[in-house]
Structure formats: C-alpha cells, structure tokens
ChimeraX commands (.cxc) that place a marker at each C-alpha (Angstrom):
marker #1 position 8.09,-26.42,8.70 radius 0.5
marker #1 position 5.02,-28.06,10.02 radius 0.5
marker #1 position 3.93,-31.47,8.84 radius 0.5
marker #1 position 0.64,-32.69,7.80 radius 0.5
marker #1 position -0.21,-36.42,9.22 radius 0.5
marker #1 position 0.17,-38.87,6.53 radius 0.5
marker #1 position -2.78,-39.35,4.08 radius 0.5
marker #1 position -3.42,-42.99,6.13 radius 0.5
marker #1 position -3.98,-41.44,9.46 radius 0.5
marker #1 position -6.28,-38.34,7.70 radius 0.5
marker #1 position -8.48,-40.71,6.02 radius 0.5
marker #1 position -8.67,-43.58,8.95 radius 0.5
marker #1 position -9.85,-40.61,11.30 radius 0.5
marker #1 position -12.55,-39.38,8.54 radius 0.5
marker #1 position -13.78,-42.89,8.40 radius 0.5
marker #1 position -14.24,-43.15,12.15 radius 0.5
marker #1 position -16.15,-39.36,12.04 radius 0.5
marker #1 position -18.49,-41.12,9.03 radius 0.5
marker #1 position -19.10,-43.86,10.97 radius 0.5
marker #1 position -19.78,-42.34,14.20 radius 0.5
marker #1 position -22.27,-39.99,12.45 radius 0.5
marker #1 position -23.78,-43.14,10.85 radius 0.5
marker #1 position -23.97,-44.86,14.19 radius 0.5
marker #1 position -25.86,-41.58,15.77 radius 0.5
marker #1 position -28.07,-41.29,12.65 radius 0.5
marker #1 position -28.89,-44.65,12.71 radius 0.5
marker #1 position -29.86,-44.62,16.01 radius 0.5
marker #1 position -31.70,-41.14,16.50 radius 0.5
marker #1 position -34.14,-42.86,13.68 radius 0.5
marker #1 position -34.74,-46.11,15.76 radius 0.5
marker #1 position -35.11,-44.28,18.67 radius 0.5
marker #1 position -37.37,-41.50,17.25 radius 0.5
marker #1 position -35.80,-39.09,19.40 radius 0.5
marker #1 position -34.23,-35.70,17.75 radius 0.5
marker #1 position -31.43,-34.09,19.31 radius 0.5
marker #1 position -32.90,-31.89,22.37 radius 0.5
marker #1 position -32.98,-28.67,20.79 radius 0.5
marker #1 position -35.00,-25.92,19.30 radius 0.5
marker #1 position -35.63,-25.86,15.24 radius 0.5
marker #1 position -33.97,-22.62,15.51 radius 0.5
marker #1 position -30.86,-24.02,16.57 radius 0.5
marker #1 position -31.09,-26.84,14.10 radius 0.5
marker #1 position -30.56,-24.28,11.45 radius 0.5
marker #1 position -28.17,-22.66,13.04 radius 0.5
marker #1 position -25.78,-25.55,13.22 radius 0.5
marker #1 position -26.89,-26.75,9.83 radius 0.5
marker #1 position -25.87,-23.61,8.23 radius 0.5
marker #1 position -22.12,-23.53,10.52 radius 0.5
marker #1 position -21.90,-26.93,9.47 radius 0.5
marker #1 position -22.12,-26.16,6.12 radius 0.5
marker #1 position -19.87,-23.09,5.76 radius 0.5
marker #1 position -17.08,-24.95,7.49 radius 0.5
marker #1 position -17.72,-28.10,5.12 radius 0.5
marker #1 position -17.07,-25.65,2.21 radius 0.5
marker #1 position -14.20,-23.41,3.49 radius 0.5
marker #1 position -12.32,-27.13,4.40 radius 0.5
marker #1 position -13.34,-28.21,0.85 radius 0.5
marker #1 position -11.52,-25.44,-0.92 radius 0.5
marker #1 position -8.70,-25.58,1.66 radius 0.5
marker #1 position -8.80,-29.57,0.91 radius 0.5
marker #1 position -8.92,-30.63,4.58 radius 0.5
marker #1 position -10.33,-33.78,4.15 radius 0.5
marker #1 position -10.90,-34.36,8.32 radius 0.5
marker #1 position -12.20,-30.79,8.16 radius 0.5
marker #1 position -14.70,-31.18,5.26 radius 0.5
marker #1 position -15.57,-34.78,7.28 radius 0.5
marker #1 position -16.64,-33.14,10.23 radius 0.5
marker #1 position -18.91,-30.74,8.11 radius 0.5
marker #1 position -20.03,-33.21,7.09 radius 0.5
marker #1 position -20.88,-35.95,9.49 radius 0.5
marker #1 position -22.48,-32.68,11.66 radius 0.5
marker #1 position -25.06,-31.39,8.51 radius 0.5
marker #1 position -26.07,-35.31,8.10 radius 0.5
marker #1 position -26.55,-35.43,12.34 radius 0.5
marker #1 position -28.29,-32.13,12.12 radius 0.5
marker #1 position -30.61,-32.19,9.25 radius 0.5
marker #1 position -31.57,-36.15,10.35 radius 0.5
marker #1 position -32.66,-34.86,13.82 radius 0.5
marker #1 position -34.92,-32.12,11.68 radius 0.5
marker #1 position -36.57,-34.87,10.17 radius 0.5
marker #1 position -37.04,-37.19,12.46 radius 0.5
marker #1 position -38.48,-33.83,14.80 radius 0.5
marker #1 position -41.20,-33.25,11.83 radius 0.5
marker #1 position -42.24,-37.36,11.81 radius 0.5
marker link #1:1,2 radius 0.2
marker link #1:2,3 radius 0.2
marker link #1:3,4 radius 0.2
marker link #1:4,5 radius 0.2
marker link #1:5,6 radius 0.2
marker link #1:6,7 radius 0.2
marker link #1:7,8 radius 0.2
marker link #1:8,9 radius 0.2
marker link #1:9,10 radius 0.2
marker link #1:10,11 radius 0.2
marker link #1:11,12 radius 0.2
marker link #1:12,13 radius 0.2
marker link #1:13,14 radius 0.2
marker link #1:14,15 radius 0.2
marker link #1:15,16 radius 0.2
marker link #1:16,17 radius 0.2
marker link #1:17,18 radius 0.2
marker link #1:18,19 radius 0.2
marker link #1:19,20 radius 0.2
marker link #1:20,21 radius 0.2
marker link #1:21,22 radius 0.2
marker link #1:22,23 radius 0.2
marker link #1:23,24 radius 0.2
marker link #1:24,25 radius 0.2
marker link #1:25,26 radius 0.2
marker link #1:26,27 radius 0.2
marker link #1:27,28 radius 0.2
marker link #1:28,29 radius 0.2
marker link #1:29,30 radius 0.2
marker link #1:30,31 radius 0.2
marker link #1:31,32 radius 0.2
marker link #1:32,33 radius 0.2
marker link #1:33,34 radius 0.2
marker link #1:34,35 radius 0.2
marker link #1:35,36 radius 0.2
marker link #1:36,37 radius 0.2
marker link #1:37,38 radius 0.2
marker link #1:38,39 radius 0.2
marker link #1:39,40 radius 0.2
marker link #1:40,41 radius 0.2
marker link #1:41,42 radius 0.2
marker link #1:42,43 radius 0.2
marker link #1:43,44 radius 0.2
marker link #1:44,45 radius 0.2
marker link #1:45,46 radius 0.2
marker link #1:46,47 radius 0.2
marker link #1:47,48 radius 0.2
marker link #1:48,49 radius 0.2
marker link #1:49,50 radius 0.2
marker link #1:50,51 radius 0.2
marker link #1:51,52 radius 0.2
marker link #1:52,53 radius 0.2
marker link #1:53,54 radius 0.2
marker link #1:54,55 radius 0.2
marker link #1:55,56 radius 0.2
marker link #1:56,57 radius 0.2
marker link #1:57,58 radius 0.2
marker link #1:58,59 radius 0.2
marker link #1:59,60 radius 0.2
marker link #1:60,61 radius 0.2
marker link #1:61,62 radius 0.2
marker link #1:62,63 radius 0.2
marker link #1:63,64 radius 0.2
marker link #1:64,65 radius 0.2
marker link #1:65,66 radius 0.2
marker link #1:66,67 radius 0.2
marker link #1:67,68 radius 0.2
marker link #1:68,69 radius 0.2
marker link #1:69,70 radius 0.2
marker link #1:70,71 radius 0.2
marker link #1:71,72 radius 0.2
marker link #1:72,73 radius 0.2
marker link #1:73,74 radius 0.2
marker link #1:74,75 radius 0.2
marker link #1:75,76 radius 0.2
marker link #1:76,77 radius 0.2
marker link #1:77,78 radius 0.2
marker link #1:78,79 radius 0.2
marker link #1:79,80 radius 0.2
marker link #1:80,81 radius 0.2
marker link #1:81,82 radius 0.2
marker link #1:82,83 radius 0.2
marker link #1:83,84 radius 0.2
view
C-alpha cells in the first residue's frame, strides 16, 4: 500500500507554491512586465490551470488543487497587467 505524506509536509509545500506565486505576482505588477507570451496562450494555460484545479479539488489533492491554483492567479495577473 502506498502512503500519502503526512498532512504537515502537504500543506508546508502548498504554502511555499502560494507564496512563490505571490512573490511572482507581486513582482510581474512592479515590474509591469507580463509573462512573454501570446494572449492566446494565456488562455490556454488559464483554462489547463483551471481543469486541473478542479479535477484535484474533487480528488482532494490539496498540493494538486495549489498548483491550479497558484498557475490561474500567475496567468490571469500577467493578462492584466498585458492590457494596463
């Protein structure tokens, strides 16, 4: 039988995805400078991002539904900051 790393070790490394998304957010807005690819893309990812948020959600990965996460907030930030 396989085992799952403890809850601790699950939740410390979805803290260090949020706040390495936080740290790129952060800094794509004080930098004014959107990831270096086409809107196209953008959507692309955002929508991937999404649909693996959701299928880790309902298979209660928390890292999984994390790194959804953290990439939708990345992606969708560097759409806005494209259209300022």
């Amino acid at each position: 039988m396989e085992q799952k790393p403890f809850r601790g070790l699950r939740i410390l490394i979805a803290t260090l995805l949020g706040i390495a998304a936080l740290f790129m957010i952060g800094n794509m807005v004080m930098m004014r400078e959107p990831l270096t690819f086409s809107v196209l893309w953008h959507w692309v990812f955002i929508i991937g991002f999404l649909a693996i948020s959701f299928i880790n959600l309902r298979a209660k990965s928390f890292v999984g539904t994390s790194i959804g996460l953290s990439g939708f907030a990345i992606c969708l930030t560097s759409l806005i900051v494209m259209a300022l």
